[in-house]
PyMOL commands that place a pseudoatom at each C-alpha (Angstrom):
pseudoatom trace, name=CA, resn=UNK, resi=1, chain=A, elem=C, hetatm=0, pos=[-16.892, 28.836, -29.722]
pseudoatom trace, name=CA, resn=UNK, resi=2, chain=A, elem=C, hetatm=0, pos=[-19.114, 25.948, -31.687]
pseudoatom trace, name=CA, resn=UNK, resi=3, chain=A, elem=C, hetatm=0, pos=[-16.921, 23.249, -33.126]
pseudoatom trace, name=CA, resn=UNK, resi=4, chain=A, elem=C, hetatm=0, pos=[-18.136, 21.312, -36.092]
pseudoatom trace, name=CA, resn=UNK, resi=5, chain=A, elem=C, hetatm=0, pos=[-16.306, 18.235, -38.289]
pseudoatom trace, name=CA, resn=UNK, resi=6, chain=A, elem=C, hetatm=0, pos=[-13.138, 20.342, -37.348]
pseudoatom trace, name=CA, resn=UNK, resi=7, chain=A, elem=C, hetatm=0, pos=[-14.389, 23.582, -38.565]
pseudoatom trace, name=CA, resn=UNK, resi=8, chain=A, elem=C, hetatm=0, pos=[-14.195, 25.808, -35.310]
pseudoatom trace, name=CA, resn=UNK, resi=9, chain=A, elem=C, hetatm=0, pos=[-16.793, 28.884, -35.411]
pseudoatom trace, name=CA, resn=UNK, resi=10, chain=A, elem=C, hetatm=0, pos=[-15.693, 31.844, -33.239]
pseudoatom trace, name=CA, resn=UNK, resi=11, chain=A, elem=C, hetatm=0, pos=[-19.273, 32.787, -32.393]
pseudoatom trace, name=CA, resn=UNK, resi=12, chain=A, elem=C, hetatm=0, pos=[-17.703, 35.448, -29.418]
pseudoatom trace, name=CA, resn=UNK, resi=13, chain=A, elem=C, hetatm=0, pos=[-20.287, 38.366, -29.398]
pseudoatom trace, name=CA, resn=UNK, resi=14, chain=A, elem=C, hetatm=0, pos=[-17.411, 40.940, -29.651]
pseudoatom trace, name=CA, resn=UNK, resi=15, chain=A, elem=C, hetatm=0, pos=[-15.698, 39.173, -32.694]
pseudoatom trace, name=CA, resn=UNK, resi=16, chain=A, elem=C, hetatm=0, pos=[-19.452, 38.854, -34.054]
pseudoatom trace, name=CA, resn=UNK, resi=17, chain=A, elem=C, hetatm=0, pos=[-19.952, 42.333, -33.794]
pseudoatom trace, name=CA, resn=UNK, resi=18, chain=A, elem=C, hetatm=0, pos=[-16.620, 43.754, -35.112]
pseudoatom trace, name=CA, resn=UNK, resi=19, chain=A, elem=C, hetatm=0, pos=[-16.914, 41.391, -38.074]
pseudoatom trace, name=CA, resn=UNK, resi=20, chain=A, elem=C, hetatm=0, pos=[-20.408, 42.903, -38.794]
pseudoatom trace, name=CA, resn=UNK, resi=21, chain=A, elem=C, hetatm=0, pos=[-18.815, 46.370, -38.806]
pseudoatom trace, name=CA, resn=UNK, resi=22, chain=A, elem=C, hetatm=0, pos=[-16.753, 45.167, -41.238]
pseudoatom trace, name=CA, resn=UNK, resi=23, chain=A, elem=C, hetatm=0, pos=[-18.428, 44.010, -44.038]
pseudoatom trace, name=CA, resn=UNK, resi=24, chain=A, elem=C, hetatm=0, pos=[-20.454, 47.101, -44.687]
pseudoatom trace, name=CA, resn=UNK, resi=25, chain=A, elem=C, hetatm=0, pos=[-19.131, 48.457, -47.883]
pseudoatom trace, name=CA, resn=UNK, resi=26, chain=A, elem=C, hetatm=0, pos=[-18.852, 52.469, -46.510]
pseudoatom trace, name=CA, resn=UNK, resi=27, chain=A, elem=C, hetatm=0, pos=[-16.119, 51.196, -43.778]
pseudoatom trace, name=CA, resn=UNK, resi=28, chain=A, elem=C, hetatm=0, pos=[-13.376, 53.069, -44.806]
pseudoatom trace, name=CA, resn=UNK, resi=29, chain=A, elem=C, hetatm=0, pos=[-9.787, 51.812, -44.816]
pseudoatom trace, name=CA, resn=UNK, resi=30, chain=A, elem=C, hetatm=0, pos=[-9.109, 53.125, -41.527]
pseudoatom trace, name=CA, resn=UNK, resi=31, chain=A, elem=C, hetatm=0, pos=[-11.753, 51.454, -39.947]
pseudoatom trace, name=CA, resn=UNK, resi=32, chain=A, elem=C, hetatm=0, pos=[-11.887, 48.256, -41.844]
pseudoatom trace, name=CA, resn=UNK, resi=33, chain=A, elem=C, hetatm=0, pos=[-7.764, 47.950, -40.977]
pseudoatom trace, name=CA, resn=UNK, resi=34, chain=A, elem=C, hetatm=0, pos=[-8.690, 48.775, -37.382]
pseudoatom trace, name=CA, resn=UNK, resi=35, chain=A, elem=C, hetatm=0, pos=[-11.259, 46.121, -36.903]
pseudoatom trace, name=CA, resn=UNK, resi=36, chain=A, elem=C, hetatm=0, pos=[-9.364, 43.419, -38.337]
pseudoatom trace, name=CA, resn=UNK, resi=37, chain=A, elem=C, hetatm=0, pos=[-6.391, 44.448, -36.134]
pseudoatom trace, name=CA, resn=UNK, resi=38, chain=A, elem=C, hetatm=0, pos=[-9.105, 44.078, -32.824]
pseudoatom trace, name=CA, resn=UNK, resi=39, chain=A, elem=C, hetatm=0, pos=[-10.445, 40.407, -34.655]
pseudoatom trace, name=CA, resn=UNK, resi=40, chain=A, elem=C, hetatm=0, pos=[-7.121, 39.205, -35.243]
pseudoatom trace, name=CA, resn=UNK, resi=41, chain=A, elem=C, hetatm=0, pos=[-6.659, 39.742, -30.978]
pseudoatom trace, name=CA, resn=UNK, resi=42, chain=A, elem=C, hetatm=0, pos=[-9.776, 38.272, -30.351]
pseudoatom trace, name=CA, resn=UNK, resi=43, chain=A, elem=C, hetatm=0, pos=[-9.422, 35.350, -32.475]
pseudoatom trace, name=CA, resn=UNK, resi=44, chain=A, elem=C, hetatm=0, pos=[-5.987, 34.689, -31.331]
pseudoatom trace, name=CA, resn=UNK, resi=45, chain=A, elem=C, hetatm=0, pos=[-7.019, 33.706, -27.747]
pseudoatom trace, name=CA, resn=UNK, resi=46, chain=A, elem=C, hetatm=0, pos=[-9.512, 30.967, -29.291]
pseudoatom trace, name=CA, resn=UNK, resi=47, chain=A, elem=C, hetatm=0, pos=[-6.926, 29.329, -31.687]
pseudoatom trace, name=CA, resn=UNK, resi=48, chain=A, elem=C, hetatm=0, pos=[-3.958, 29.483, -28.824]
pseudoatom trace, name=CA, resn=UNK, resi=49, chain=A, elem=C, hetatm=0, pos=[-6.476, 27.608, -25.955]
pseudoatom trace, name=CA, resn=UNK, resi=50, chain=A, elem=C, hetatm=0, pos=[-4.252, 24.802, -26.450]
pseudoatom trace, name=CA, resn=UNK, resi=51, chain=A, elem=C, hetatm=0, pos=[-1.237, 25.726, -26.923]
pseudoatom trace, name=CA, resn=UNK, resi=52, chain=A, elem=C, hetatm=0, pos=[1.331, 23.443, -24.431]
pseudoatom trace, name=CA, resn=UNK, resi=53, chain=A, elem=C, hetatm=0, pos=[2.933, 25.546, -21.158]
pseudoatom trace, name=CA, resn=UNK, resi=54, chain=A, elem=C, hetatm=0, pos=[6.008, 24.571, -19.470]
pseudoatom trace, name=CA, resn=UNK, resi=55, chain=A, elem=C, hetatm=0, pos=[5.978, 25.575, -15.439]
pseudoatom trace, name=CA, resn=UNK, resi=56, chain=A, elem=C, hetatm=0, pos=[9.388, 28.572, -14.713]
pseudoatom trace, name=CA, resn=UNK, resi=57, chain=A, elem=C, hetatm=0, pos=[9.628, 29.670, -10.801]
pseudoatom trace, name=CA, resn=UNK, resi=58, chain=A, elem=C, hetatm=0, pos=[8.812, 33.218, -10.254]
pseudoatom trace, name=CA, resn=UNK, resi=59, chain=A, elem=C, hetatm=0, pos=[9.718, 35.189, -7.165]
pseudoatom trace, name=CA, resn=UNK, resi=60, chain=A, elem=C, hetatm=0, pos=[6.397, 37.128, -6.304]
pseudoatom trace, name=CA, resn=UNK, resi=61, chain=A, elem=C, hetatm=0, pos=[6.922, 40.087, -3.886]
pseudoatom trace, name=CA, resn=UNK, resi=62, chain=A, elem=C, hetatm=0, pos=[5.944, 37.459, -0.963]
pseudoatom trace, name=CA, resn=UNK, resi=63, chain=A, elem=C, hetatm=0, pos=[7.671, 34.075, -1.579]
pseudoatom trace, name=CA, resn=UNK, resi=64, chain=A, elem=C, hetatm=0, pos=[8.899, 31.975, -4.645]
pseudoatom trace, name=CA, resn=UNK, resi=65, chain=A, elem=C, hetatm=0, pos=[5.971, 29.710, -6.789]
pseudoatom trace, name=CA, resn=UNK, resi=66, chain=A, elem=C, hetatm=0, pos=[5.921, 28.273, -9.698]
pseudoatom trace, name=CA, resn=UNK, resi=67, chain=A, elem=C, hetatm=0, pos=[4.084, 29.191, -12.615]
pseudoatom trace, name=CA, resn=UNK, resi=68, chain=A, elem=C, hetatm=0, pos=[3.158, 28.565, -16.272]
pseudoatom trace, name=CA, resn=UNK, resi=69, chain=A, elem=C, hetatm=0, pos=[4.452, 29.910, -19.323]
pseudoatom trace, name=CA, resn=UNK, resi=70, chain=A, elem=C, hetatm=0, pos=[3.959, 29.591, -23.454]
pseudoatom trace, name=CA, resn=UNK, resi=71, chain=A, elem=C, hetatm=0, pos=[6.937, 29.477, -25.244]
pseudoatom trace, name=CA, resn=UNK, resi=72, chain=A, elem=C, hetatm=0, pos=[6.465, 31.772, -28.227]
pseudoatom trace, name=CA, resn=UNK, resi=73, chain=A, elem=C, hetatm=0, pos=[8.968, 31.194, -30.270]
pseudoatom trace, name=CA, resn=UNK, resi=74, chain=A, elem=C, hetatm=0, pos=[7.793, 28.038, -30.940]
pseudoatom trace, name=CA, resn=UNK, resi=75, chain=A, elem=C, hetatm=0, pos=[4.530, 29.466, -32.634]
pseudoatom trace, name=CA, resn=UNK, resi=76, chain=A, elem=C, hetatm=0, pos=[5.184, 30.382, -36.332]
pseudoatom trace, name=CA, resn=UNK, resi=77, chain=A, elem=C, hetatm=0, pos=[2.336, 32.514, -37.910]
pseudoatom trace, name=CA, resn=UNK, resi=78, chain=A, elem=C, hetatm=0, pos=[2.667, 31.995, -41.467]
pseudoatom trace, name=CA, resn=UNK, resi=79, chain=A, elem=C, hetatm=0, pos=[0.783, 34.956, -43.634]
pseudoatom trace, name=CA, resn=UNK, resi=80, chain=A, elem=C, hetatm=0, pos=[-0.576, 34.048, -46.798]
pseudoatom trace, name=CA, resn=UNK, resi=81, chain=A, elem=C, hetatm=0, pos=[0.680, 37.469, -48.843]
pseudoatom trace, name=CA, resn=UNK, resi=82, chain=A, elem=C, hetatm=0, pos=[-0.967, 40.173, -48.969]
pseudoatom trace, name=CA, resn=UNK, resi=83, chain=A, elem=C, hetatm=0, pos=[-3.913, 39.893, -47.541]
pseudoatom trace, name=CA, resn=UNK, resi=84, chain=A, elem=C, hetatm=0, pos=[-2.908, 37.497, -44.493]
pseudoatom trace, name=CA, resn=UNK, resi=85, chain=A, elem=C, hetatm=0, pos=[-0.598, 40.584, -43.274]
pseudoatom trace, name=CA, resn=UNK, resi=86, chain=A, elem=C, hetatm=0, pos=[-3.669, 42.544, -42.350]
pseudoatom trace, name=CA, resn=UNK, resi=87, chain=A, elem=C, hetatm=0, pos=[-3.836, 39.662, -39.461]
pseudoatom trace, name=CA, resn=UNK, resi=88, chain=A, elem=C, hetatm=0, pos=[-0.367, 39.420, -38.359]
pseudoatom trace, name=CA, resn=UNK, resi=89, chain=A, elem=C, hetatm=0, pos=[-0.124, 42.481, -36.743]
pseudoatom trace, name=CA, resn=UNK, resi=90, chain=A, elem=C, hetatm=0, pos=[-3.364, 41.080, -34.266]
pseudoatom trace, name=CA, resn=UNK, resi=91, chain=A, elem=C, hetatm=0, pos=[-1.877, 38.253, -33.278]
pseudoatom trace, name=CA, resn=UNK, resi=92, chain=A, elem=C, hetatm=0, pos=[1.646, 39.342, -33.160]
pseudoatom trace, name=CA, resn=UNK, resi=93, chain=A, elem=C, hetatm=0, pos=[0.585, 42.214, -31.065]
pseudoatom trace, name=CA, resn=UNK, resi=94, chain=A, elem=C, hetatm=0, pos=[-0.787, 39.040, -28.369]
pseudoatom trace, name=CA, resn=UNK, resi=95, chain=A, elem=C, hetatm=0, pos=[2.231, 36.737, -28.651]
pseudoatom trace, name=CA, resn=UNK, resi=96, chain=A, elem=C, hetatm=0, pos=[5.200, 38.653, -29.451]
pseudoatom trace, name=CA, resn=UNK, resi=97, chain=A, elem=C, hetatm=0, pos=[7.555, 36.080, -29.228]
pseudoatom trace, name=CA, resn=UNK, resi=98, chain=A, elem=C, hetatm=0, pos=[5.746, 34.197, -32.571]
pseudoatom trace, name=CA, resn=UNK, resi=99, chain=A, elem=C, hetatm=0, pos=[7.947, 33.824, -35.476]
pseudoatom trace, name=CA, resn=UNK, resi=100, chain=A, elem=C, hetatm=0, pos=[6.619, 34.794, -39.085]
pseudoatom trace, name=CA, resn=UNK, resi=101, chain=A, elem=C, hetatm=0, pos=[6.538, 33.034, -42.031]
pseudoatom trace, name=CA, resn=UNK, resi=102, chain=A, elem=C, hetatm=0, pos=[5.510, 34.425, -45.627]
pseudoatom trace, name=CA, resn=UNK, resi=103, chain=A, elem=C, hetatm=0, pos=[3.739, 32.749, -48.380]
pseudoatom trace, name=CA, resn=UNK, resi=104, chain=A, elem=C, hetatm=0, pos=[3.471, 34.974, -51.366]
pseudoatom trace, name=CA, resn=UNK, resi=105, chain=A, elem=C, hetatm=0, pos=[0.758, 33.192, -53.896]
pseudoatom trace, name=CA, resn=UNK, resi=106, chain=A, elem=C, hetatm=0, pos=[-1.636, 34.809, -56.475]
pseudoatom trace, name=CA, resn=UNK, resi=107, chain=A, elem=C, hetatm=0, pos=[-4.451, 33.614, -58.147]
pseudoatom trace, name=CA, resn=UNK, resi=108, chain=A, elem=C, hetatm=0, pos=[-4.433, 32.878, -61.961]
pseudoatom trace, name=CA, resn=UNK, resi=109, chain=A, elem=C, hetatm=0, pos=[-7.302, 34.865, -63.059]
pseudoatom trace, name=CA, resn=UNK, resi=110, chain=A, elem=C, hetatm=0, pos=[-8.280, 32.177, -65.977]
pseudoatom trace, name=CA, resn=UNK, resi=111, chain=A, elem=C, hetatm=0, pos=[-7.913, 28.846, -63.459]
pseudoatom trace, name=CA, resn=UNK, resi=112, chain=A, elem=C, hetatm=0, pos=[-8.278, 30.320, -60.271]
pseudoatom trace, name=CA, resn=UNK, resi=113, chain=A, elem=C, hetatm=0, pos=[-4.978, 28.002, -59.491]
pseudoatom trace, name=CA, resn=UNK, resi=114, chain=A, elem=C, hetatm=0, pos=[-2.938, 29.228, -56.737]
pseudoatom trace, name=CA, resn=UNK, resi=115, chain=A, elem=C, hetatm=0, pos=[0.429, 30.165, -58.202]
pseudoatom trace, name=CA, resn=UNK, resi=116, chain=A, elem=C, hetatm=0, pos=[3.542, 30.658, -55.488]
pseudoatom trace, name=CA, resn=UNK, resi=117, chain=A, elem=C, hetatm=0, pos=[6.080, 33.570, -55.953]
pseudoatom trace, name=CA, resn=UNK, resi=118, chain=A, elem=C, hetatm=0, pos=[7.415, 34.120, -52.821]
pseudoatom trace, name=CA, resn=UNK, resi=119, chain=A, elem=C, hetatm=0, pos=[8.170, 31.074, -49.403]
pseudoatom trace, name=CA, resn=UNK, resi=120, chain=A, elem=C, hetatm=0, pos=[10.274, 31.977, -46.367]
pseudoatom trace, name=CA, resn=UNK, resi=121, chain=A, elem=C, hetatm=0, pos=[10.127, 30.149, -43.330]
pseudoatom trace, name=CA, resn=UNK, resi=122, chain=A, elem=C, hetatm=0, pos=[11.660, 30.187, -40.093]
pseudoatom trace, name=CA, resn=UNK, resi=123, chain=A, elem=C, hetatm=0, pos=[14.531, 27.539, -38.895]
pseudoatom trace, name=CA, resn=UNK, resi=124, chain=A, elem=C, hetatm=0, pos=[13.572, 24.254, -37.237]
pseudoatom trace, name=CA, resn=UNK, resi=125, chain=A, elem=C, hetatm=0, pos=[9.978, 23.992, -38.349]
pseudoatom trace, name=CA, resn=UNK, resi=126, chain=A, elem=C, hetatm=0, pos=[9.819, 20.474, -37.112]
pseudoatom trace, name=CA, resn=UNK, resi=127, chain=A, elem=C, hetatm=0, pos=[9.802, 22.396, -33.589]
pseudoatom trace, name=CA, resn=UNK, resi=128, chain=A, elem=C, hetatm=0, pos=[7.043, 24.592, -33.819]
pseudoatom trace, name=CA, resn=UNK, resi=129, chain=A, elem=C, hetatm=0, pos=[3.351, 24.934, -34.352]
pseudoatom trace, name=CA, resn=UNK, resi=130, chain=A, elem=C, hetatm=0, pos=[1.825, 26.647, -37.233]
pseudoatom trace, name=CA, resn=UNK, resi=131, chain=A, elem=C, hetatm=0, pos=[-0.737, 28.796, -38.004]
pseudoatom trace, name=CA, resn=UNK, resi=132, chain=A, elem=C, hetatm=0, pos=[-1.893, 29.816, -41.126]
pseudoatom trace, name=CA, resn=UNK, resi=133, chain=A, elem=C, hetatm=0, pos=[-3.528, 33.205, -41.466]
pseudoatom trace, name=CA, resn=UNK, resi=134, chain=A, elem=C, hetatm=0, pos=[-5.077, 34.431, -45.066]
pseudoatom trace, name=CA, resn=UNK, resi=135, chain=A, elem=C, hetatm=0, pos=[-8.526, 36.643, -43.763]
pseudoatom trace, name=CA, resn=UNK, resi=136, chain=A, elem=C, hetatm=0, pos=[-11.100, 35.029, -46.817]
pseudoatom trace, name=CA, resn=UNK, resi=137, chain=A, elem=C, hetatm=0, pos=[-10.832, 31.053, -47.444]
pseudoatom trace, name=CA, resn=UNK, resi=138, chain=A, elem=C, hetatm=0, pos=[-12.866, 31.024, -50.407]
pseudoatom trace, name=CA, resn=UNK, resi=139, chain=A, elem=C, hetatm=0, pos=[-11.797, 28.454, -53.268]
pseudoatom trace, name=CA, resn=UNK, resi=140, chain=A, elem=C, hetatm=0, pos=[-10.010, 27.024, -50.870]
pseudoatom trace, name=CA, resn=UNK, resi=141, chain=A, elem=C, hetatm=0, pos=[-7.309, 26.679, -53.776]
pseudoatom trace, name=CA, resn=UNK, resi=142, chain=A, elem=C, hetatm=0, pos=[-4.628, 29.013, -51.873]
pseudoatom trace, name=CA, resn=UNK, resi=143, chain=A, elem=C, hetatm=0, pos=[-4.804, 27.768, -48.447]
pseudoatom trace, name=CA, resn=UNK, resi=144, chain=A, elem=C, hetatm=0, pos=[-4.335, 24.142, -50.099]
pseudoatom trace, name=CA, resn=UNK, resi=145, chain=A, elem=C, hetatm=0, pos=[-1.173, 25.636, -51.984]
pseudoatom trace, name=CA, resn=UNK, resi=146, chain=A, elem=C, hetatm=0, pos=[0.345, 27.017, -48.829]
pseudoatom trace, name=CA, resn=UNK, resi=147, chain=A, elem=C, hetatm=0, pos=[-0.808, 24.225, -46.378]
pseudoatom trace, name=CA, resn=UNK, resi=148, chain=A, elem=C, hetatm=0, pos=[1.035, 21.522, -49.211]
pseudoatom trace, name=CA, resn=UNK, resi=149, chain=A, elem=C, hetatm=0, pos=[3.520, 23.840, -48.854]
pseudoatom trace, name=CA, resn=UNK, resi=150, chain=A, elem=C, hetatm=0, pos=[4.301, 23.941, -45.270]
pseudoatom trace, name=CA, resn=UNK, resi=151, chain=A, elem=C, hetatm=0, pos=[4.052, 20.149, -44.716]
pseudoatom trace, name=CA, resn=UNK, resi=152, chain=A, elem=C, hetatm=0, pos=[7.659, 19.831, -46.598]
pseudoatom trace, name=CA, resn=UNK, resi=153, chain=A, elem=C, hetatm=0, pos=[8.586, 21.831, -43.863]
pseudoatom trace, name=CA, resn=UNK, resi=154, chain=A, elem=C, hetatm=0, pos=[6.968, 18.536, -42.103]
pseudoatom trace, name=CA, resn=UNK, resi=155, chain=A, elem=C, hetatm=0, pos=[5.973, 21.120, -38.456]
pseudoatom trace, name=CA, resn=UNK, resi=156, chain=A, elem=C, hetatm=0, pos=[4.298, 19.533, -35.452]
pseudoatom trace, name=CA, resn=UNK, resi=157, chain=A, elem=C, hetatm=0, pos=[1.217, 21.058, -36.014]
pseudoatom trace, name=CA, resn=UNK, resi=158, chain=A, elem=C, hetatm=0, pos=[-1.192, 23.179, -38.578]
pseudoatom trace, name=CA, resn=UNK, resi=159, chain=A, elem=C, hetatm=0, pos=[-3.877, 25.295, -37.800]
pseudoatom trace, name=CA, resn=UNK, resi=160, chain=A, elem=C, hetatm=0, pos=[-6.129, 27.799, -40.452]
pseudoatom trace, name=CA, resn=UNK, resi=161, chain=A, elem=C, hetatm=0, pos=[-7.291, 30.972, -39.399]
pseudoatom trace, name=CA, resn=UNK, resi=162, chain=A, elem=C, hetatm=0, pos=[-9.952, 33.097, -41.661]
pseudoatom trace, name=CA, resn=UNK, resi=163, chain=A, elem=C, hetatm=0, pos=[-12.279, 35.783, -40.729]
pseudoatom trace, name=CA, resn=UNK, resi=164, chain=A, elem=C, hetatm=0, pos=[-14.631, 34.324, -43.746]
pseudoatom trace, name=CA, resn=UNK, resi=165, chain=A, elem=C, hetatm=0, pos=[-15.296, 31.567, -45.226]
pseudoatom trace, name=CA, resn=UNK, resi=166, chain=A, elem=C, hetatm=0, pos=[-18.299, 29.087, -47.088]
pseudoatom trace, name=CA, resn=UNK, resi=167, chain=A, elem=C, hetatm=0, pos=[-19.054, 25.016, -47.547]
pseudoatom trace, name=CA, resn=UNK, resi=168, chain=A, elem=C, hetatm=0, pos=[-16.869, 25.179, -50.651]
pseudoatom trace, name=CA, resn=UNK, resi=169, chain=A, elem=C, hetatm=0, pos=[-13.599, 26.154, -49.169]
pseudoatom trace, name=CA, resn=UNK, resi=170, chain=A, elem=C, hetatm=0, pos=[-14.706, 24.524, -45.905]
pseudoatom trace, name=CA, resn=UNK, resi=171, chain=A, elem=C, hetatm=0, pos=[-15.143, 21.287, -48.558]
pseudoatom trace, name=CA, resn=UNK, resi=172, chain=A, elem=C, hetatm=0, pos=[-11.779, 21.718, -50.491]
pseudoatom trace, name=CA, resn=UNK, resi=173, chain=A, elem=C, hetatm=0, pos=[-9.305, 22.369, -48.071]
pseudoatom trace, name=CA, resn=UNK, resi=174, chain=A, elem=C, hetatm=0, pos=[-11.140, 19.176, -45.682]
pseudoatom trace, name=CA, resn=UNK, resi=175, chain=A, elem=C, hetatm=0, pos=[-10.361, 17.279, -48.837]
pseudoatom trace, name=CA, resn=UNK, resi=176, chain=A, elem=C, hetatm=0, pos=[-6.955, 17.949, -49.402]
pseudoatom trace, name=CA, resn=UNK, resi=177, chain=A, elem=C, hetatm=0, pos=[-5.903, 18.476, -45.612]
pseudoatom trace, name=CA, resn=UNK, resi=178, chain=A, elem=C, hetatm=0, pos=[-8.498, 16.573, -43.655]
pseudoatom trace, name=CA, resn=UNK, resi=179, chain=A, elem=C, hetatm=0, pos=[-6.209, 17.032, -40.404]
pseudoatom trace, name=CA, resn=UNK, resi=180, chain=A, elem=C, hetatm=0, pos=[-5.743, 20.944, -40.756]
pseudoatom trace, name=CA, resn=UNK, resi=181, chain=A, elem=C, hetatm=0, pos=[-8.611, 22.403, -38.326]
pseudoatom trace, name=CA, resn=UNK, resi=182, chain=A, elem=C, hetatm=0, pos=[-10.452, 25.965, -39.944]
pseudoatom trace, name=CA, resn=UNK, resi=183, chain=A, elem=C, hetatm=0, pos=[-10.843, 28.414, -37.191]
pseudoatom trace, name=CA, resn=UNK, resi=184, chain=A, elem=C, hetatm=0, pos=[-13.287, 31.787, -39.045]
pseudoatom trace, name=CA, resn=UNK, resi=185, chain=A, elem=C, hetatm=0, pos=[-15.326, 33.897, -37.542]
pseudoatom trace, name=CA, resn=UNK, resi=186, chain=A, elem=C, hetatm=0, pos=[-18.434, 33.070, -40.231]
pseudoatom trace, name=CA, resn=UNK, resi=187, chain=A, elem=C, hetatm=0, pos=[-19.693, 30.479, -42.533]
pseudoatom trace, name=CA, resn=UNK, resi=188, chain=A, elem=C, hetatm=0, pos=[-21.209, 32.535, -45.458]
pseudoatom trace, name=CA, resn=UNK, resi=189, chain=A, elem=C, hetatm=0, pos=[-23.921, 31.087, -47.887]
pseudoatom trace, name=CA, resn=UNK, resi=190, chain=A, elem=C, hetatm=0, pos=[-21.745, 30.513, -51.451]
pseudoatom trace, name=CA, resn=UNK, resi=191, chain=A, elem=C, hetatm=0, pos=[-19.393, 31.327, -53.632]
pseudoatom trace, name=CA, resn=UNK, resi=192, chain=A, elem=C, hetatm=0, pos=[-19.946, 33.103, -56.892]
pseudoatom trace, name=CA, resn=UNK, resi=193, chain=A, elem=C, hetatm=0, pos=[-18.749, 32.462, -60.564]
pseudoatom trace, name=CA, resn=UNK, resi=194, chain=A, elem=C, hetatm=0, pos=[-15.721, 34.621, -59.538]
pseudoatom trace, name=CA, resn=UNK, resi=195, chain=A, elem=C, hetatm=0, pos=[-14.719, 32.505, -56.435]
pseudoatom trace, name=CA, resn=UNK, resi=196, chain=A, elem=C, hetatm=0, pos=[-15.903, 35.403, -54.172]
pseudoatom trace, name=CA, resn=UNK, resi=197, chain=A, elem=C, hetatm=0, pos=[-17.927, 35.135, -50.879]
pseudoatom trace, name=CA, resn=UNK, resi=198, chain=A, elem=C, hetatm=0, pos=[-21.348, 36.081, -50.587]
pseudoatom trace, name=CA, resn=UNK, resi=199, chain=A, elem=C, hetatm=0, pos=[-22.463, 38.165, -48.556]
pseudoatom trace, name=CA, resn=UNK, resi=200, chain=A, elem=C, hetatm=0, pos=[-18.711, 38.514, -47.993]
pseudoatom trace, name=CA, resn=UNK, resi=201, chain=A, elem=C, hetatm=0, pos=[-16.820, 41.873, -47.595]
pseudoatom trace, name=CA, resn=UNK, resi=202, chain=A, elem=C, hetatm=0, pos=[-15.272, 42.162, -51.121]
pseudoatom trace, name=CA, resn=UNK, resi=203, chain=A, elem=C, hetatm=0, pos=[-11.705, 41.809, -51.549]
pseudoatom trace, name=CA, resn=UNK, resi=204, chain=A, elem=C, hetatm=0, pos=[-9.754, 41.736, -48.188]
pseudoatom trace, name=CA, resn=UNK, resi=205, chain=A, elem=C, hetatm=0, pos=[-6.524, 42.913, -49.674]
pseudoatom trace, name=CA, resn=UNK, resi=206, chain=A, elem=C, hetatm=0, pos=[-7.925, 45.608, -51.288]
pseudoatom trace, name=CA, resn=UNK, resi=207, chain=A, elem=C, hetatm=0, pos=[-10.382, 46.578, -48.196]
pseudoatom trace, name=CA, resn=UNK, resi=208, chain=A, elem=C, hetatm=0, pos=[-7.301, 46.584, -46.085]
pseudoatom trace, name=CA, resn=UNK, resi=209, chain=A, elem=C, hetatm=0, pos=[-4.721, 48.352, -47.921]
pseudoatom trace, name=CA, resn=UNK, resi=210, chain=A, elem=C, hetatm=0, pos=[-7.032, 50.669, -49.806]
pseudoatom trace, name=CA, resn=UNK, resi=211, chain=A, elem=C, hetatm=0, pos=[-6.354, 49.662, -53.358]
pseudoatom trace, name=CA, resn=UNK, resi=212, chain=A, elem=C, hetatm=0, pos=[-9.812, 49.579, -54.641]
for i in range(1, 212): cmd.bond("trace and resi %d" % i, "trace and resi %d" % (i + 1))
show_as sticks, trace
zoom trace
């Protein structure tokens, strides 16, 4: 994994490779939902390296040692809807013990603005660690709406996860959240006049749940 002006790239060959599958346009739903489900595993285990352990005993079959543990339930993975839920299965499927948090926004198709519909949060946020999944950070205009969002909830920590992103979202969300790292799997060249990513995939949410 490269690491640059808190922009970590998740450069692992089998991440590479599964998001290369992904973005040609004949995957079908199937496949494309597949794929992310494997990425979303894969890119877990990068964004959780530092997550804090706390030693329990544990009787082996030979003698009693102690050992280390993550507490899960103090890991909150917070899906931007509808797209972000093609994630949250991945990672949920690594640490079980996460709770979920929804953000339900849409984008204003004359302003691009992020508009919020939907917010639902676990208990005792101030406890727990966040991370923010939405798979395309584009504008950068939604993860800014839900990251503004979740620091009412003021939690101990916020990370953002994308499978895709480019130097204008990279730019905009840096801007507004300088302390929020961006974990993604690739940098792409641009965005066009419609606040897509090329080369991109297209439209996650639609890729994933087949409503093209």
């Amino acid at each position: 994994m490269s690491d640059h002006n808190n922009v970590h790239l998740i450069d692992h060959p089998l991440v590479q490779h599964k998001l290369s599958l992904m973005r040609r346009k004949d995957a079908s739903t199937n496949s494309f939902r597949r794929l992310l489900n494997e990425m979303a595993m894969l890119m877990t285990y990068e964004v959780t390296r530092d997550m804090p352990m706390q030693d329990i005993e544990v009787e082996t079959p030979l003698e009693i040692t102690t050992c280390k543990v993550i507490d899960g339930k103090k890991l909150v993975f917070v899906s931007i809807l509808r797209a972000g839920n093609g994630i949250l299965d991945g990672m949920l499927s690594v640490v079980p013990g996460a709770r979920v948090g929804h953000i339900g926004l849409y984008r204003d198709p004359k302003t691009l603005t992020a508009v919020e519909y939907y917010f639902k949060m676990p208990k005792e946020m101030h406890e727990r660690d966040v991370i923010v999944v939405d798979p395309m950070l584009a504008t950068g205009n939604s993860a800014i709406a839900a990251v503004d969002r979740l620091k009412e909830c003021r939690p101990k920590s916020i990370k953002f996860v994308c499978l895709l992103t480019c130097p204008e979202g990279i730019a905009a969300l840096h801007t507004a959240h300088p302390d929020v790292p961006i974990y993604t799997a690739a940098i792409d060249r641009e965005l066009n006049s419609h606040g897509y990513i090329l080369p991109g995939l297209g439209d996650a949410g639609d890729r994933i749940f087949g409503t093209q």
